[in-house]
OpenMM code with the backbone's topology and positions (N, CA, C; nanometers):
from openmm import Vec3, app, unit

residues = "UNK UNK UNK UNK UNK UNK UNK UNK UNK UNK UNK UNK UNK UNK UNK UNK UNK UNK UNK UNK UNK UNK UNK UNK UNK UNK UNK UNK UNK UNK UNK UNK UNK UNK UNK UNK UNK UNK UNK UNK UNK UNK UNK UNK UNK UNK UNK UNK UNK UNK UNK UNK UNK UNK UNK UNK UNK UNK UNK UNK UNK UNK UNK UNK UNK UNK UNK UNK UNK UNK UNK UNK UNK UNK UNK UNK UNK UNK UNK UNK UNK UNK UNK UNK UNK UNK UNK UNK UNK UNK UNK UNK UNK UNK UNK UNK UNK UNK UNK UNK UNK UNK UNK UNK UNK UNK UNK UNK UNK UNK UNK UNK UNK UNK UNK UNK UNK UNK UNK UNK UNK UNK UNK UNK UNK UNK UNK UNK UNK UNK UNK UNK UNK UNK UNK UNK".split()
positions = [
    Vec3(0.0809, -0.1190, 0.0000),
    Vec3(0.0000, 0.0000, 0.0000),
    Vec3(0.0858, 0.1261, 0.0000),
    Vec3(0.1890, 0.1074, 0.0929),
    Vec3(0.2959, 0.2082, 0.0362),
    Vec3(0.3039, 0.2598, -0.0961),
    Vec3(0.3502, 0.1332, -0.1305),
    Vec3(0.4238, 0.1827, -0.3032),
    Vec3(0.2787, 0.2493, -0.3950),
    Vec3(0.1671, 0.1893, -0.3127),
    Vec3(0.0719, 0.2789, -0.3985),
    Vec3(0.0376, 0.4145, -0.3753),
    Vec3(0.0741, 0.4566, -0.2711),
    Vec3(0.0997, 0.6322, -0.2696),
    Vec3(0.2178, 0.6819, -0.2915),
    Vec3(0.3057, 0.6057, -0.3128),
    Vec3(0.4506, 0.6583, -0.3978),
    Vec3(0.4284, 0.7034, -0.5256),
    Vec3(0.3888, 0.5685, -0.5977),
    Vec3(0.3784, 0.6369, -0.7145),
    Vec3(0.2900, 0.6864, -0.7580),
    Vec3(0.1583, 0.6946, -0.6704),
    Vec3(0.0456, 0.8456, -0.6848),
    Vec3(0.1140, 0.9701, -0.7282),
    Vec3(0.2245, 0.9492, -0.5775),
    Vec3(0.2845, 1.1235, -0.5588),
    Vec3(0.3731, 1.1623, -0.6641),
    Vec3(0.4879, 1.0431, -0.7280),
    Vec3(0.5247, 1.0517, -0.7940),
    Vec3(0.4979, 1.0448, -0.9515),
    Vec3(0.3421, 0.9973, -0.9225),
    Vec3(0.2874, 1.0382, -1.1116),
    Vec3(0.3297, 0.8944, -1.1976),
    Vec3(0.3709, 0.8306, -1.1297),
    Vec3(0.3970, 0.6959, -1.1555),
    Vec3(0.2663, 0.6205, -1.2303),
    Vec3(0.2053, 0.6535, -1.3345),
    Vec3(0.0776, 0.6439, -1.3843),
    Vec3(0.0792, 0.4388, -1.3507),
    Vec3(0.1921, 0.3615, -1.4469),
    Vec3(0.1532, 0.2644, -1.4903),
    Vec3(0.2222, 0.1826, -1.4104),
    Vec3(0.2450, 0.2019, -1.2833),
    Vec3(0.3400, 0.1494, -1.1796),
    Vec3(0.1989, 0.1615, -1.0644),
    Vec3(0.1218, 0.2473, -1.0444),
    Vec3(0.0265, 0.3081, -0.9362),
    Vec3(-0.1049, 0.2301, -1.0255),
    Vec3(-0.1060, 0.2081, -1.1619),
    Vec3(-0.2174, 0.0959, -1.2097),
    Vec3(-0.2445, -0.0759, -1.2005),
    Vec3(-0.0896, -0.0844, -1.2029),
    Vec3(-0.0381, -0.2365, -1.2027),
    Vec3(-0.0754, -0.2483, -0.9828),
    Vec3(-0.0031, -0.1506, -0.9752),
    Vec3(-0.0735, -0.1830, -0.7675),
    Vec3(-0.1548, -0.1304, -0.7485),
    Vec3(-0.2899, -0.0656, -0.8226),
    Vec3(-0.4092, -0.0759, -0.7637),
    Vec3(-0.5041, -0.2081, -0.8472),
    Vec3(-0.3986, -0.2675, -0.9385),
    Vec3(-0.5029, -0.3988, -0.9528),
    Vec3(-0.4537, -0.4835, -0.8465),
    Vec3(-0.3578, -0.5094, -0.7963),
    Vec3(-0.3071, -0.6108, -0.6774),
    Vec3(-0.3791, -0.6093, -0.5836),
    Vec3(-0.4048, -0.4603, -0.5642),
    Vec3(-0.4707, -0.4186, -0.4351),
    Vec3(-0.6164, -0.4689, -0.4552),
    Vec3(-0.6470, -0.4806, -0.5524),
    Vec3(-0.7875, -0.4952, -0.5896),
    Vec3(-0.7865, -0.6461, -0.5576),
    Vec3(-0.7544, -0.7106, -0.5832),
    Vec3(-0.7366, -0.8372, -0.5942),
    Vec3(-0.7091, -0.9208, -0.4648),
    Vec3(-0.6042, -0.8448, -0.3797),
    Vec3(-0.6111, -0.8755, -0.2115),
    Vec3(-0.6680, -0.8143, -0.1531),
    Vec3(-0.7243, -0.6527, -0.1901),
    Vec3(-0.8060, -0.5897, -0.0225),
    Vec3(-0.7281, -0.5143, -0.0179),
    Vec3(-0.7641, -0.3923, 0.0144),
    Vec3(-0.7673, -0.2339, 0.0872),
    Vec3(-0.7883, -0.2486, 0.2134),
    Vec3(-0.8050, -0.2837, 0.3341),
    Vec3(-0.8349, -0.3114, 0.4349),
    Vec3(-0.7816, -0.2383, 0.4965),
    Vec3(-0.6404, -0.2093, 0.5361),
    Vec3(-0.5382, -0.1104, 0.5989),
    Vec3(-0.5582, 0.0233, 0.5220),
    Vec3(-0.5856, 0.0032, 0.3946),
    Vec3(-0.5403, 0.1399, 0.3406),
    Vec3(-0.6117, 0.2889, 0.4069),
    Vec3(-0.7429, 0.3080, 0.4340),
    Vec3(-0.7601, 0.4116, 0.5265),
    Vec3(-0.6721, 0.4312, 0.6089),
    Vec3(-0.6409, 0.3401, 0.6742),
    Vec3(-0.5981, 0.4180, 0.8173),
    Vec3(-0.4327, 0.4501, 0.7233),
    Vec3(-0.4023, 0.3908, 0.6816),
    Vec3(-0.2356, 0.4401, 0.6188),
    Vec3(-0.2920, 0.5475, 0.5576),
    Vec3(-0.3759, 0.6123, 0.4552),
    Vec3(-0.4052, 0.6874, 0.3762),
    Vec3(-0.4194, 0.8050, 0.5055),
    Vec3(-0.4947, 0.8294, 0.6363),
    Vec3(-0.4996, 0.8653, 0.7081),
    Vec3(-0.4076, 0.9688, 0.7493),
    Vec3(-0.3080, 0.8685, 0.7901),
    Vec3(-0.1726, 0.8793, 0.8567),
    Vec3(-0.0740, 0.9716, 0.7768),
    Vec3(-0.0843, 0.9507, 0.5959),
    Vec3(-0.0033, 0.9956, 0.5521),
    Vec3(-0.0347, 1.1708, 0.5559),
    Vec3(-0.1496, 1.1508, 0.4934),
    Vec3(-0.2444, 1.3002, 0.5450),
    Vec3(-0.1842, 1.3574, 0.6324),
    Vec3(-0.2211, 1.3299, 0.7753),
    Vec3(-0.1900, 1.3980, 0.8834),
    Vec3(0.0051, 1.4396, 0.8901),
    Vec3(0.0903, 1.3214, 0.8518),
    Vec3(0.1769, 1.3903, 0.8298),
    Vec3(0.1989, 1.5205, 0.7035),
    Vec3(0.1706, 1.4744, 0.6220),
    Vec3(0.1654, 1.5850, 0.5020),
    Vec3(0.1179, 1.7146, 0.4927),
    Vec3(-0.0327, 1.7147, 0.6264),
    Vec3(-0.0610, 1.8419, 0.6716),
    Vec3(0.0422, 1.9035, 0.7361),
    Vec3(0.0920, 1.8243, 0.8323),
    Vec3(0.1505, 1.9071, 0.9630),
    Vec3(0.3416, 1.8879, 0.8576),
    Vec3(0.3585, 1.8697, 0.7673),
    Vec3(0.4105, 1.9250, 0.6982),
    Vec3(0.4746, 2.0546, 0.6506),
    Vec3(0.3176, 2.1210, 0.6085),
    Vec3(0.2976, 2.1746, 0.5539),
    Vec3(0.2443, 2.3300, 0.6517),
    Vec3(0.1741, 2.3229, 0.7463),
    Vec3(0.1458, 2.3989, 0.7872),
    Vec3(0.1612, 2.3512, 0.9575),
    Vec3(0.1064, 2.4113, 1.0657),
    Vec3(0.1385, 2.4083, 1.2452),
    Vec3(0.0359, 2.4331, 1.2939),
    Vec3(0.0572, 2.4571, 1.4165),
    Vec3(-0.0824, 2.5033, 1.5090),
    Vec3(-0.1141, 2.6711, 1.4902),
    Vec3(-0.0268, 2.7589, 1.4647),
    Vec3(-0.0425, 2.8856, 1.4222),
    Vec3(-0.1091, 2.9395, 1.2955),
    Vec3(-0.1271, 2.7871, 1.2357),
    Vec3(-0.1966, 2.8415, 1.0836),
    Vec3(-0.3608, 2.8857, 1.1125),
    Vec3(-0.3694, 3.0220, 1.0330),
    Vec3(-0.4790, 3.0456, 1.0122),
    Vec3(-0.6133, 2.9678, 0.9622),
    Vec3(-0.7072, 3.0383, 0.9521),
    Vec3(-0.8630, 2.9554, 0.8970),
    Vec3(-0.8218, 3.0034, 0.7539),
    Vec3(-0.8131, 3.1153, 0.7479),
    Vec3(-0.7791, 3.1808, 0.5961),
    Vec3(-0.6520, 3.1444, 0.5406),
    Vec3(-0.5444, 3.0656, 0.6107),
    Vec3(-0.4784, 2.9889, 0.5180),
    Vec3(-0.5181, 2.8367, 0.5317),
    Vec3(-0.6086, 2.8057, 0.5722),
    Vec3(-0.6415, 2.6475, 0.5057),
    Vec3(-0.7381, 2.7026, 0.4179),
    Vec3(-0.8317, 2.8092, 0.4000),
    Vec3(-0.9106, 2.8107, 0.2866),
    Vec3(-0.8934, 2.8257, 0.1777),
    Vec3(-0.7466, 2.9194, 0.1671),
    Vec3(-0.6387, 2.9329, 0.0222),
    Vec3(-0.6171, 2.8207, 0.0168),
    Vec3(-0.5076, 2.7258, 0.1123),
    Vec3(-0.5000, 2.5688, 0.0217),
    Vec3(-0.6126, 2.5139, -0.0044),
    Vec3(-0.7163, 2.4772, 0.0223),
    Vec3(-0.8022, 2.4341, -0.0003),
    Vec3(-0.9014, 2.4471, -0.1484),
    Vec3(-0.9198, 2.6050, -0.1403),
    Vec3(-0.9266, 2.6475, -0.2475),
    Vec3(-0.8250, 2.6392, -0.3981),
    Vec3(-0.6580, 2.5939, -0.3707),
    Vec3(-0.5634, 2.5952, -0.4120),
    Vec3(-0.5572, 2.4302, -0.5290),
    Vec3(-0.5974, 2.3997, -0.3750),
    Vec3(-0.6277, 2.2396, -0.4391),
    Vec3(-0.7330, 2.1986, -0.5124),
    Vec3(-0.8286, 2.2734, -0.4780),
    Vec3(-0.9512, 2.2144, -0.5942),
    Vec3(-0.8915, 2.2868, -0.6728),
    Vec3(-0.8501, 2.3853, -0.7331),
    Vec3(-0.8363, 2.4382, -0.8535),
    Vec3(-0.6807, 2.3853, -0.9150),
    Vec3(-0.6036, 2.2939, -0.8833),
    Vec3(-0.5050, 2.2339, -0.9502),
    Vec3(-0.5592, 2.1012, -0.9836),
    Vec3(-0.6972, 2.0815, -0.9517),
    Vec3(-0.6566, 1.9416, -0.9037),
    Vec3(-0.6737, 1.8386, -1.1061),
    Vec3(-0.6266, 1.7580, -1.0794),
    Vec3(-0.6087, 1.7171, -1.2502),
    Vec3(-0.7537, 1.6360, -1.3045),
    Vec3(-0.7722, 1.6745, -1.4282),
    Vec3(-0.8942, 1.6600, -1.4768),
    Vec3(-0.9315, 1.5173, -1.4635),
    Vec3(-1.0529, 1.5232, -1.4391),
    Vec3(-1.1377, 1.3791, -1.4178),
    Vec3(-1.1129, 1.3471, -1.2584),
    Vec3(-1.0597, 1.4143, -1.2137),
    Vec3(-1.0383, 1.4324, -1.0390),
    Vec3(-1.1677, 1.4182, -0.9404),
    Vec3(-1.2174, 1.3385, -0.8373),
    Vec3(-1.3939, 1.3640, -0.7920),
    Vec3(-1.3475, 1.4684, -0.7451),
    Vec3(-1.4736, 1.5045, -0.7165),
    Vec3(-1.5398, 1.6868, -0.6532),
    Vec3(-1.4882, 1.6622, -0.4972),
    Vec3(-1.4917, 1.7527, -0.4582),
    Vec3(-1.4973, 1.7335, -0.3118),
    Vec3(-1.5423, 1.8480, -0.2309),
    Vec3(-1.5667, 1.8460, -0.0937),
    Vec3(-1.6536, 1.8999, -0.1024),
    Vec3(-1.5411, 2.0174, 0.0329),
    Vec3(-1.5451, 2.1378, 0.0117),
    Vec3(-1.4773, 2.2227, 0.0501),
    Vec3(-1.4634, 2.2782, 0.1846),
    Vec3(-1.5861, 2.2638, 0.2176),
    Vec3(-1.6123, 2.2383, 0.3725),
    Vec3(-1.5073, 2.1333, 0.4599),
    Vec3(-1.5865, 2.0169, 0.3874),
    Vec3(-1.4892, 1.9021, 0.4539),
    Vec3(-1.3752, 1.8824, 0.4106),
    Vec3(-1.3016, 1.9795, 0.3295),
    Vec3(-1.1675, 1.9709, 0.3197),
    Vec3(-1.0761, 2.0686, 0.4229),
    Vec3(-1.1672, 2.1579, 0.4576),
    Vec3(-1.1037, 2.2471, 0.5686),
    Vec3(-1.1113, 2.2080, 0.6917),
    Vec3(-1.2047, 2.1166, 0.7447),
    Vec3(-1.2320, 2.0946, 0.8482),
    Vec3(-1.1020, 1.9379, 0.8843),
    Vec3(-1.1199, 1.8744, 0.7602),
    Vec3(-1.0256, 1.7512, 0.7064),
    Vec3(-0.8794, 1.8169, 0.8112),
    Vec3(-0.7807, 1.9348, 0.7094),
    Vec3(-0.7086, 1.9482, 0.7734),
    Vec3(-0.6957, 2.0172, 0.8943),
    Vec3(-0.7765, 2.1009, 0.9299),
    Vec3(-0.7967, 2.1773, 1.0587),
    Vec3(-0.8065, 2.0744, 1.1705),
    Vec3(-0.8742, 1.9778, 1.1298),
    Vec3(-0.8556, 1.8244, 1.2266),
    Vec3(-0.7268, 1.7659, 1.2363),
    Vec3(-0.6337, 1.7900, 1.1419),
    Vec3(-0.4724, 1.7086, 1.1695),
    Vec3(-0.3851, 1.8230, 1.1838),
    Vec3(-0.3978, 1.9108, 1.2022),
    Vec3(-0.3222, 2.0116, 1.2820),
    Vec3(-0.3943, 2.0069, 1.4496),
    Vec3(-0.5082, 1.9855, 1.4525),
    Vec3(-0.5503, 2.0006, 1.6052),
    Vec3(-0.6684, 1.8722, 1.6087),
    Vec3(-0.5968, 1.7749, 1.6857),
    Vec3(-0.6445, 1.6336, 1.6717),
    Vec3(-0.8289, 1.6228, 1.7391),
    Vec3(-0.7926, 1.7063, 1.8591),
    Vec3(-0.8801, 1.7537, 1.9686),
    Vec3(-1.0348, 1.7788, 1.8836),
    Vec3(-1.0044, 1.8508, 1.7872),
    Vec3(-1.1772, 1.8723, 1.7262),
    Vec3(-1.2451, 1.7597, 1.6635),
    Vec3(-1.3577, 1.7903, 1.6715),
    Vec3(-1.4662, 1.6965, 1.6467),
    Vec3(-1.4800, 1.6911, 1.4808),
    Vec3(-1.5273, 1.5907, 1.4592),
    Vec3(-1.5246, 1.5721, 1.2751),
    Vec3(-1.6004, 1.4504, 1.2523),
    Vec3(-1.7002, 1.5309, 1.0945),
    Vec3(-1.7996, 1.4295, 1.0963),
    Vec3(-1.7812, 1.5131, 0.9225),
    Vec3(-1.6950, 1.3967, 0.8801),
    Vec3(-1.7107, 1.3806, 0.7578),
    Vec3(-1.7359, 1.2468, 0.6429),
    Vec3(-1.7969, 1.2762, 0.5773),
    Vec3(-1.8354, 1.0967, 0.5310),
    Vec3(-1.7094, 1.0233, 0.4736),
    Vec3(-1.6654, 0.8810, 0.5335),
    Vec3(-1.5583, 0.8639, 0.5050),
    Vec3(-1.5233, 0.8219, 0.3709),
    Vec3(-1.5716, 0.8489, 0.2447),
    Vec3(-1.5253, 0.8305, 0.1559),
    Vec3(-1.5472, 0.9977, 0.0956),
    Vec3(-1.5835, 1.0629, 0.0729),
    Vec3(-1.5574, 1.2359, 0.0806),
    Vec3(-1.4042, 1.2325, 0.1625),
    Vec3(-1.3463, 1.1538, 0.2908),
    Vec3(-1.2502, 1.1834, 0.3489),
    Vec3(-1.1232, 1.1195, 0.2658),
    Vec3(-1.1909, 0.9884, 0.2192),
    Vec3(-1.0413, 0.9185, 0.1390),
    Vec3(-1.0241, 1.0802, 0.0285),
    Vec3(-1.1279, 1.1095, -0.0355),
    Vec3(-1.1307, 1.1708, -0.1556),
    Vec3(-1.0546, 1.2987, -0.1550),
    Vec3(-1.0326, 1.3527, -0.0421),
    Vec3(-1.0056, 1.4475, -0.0080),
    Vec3(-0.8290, 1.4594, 0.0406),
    Vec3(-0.8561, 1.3616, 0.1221),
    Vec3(-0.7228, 1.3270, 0.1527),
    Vec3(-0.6005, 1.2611, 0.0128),
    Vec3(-0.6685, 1.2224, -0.0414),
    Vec3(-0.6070, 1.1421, -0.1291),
    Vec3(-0.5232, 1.2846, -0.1967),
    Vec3(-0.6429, 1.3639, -0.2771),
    Vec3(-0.6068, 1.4995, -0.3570),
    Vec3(-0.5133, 1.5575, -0.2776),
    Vec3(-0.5252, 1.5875, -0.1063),
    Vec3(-0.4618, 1.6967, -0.0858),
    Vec3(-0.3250, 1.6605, -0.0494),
    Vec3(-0.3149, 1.4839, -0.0286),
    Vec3(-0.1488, 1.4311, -0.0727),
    Vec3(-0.1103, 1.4170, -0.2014),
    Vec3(-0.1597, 1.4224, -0.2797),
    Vec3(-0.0996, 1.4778, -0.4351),
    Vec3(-0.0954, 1.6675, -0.4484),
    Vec3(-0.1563, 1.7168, -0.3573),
    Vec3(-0.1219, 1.8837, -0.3922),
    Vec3(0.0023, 1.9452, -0.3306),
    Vec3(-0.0381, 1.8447, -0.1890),
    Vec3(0.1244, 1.9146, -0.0734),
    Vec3(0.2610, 1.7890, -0.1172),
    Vec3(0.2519, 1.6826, -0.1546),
    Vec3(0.3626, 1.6396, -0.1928),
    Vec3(0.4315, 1.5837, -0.3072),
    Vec3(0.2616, 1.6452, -0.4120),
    Vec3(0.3634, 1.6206, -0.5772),
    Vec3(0.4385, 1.6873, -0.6400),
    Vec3(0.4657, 1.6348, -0.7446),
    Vec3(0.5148, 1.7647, -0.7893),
    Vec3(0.6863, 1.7603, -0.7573),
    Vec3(0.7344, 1.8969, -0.7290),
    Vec3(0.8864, 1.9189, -0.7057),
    Vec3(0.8704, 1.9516, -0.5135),
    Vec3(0.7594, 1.9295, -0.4602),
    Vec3(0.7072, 1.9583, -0.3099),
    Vec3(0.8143, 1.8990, -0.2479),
    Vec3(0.8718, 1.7693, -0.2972),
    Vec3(0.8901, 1.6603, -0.2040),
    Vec3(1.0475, 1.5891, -0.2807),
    Vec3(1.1250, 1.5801, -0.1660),
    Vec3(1.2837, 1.4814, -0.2160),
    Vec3(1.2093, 1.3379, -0.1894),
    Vec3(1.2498, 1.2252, -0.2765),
    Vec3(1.2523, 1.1055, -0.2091),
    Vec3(1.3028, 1.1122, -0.0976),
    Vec3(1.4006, 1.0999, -0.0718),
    Vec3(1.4212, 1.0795, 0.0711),
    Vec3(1.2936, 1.1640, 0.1580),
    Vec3(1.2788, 1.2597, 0.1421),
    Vec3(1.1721, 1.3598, 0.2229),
    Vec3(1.0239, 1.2556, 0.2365),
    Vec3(0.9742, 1.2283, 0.1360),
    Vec3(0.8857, 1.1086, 0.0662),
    Vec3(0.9098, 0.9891, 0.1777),
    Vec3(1.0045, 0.9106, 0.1295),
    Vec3(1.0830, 0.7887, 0.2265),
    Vec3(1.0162, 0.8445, 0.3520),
    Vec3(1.0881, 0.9251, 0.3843),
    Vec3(1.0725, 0.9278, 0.5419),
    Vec3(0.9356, 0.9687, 0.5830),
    Vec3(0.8936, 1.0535, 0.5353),
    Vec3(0.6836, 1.0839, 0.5897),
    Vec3(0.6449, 0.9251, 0.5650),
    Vec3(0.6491, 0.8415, 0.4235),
    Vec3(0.6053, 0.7423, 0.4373),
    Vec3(0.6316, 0.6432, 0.5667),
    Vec3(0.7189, 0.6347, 0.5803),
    Vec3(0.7597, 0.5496, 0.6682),
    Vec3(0.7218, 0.5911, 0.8276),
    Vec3(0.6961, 0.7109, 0.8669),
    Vec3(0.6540, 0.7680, 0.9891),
    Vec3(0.4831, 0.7159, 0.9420),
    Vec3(0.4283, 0.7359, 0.8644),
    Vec3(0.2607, 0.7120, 0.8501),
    Vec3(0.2571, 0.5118, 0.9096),
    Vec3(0.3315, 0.4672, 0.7715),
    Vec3(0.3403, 0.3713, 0.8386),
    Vec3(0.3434, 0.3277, 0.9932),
    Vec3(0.4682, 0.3901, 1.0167),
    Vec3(0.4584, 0.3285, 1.2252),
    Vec3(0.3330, 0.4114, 1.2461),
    Vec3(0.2928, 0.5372, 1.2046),
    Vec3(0.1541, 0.5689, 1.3010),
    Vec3(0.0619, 0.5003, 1.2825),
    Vec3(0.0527, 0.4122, 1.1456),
    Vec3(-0.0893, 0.3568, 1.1075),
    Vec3(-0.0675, 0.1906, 1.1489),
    Vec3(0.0467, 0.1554, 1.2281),
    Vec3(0.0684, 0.0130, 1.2744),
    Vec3(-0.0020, 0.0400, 1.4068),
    Vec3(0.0252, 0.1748, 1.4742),
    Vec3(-0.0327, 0.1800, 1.6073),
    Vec3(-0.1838, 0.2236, 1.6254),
    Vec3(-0.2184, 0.2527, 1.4985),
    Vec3(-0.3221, 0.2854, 1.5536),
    Vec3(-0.4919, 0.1756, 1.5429),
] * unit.nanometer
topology = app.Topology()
chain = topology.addChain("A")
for resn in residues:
    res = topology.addResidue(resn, chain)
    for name in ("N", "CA", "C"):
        topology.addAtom(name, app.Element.getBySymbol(name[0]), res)
């Protein structure tokens, strides 16, 4: 499940097709909570506890409008609230969890595609999601 958000991030079209048929074929089962995990690192990445409401609404806004064609909708609300929840664990959140994969998914292709991210930089968030998503 790793390697299938590697080569998401990395655009790895026919490498990220060949492991989402595998995946298809054994089960997604873990993948929320890893998909989760990577999120929350990638937010707190990206932004801290000092970040504004009006700068998650620019990324937010940032991201639906990069996001690559044939991309689902999502819904903008619950993308602010999405990360405003992994900068501050403490708040309450009631978003439908597939709006949450959807969301999450996009906004780890906005904060770490691209030139965002070194492999090694990559390597290592992955591998921290991982141990968070073994413990949790």
């Amino acid at each position: 499940m790793v390697e299938y958000i590697r080569t998401m991030v990395k655009g790895d079209h026919a490498a990220n097709d060949r492991i989402e048929a595998e995946l298809d074929a054994q089960g997604w089962d873990d993948f929320p909570t890893l998909l989760g995990a990577v999120f929350y690192f990638a937010v707190n990445r990206r932004f801290n506890a000092s970040t504004t409401a009006g700068e998650v609404m620019l990324f937010v806004a940032e991201m639906r409008a990069a996001a690559p064609a044939g991309a689902p909708k999502i819904d903008a609300n619950a993308a602010e609230s999405l990360v405003r929840a992994a900068l501050d664990p403490s708040l309450d959140l009631d978003v439908d969890p597939q709006m949450a994969g959807r969301i999450q998914g996009l906004a780890i292709l906005h904060l770490l595609g691209g030139r965002h991210t070194t492999d090694k930089d990559l390597d290592d968030l992955l591998a921290n999601a991982v141990e968070a998503a073994e413990r949790a």
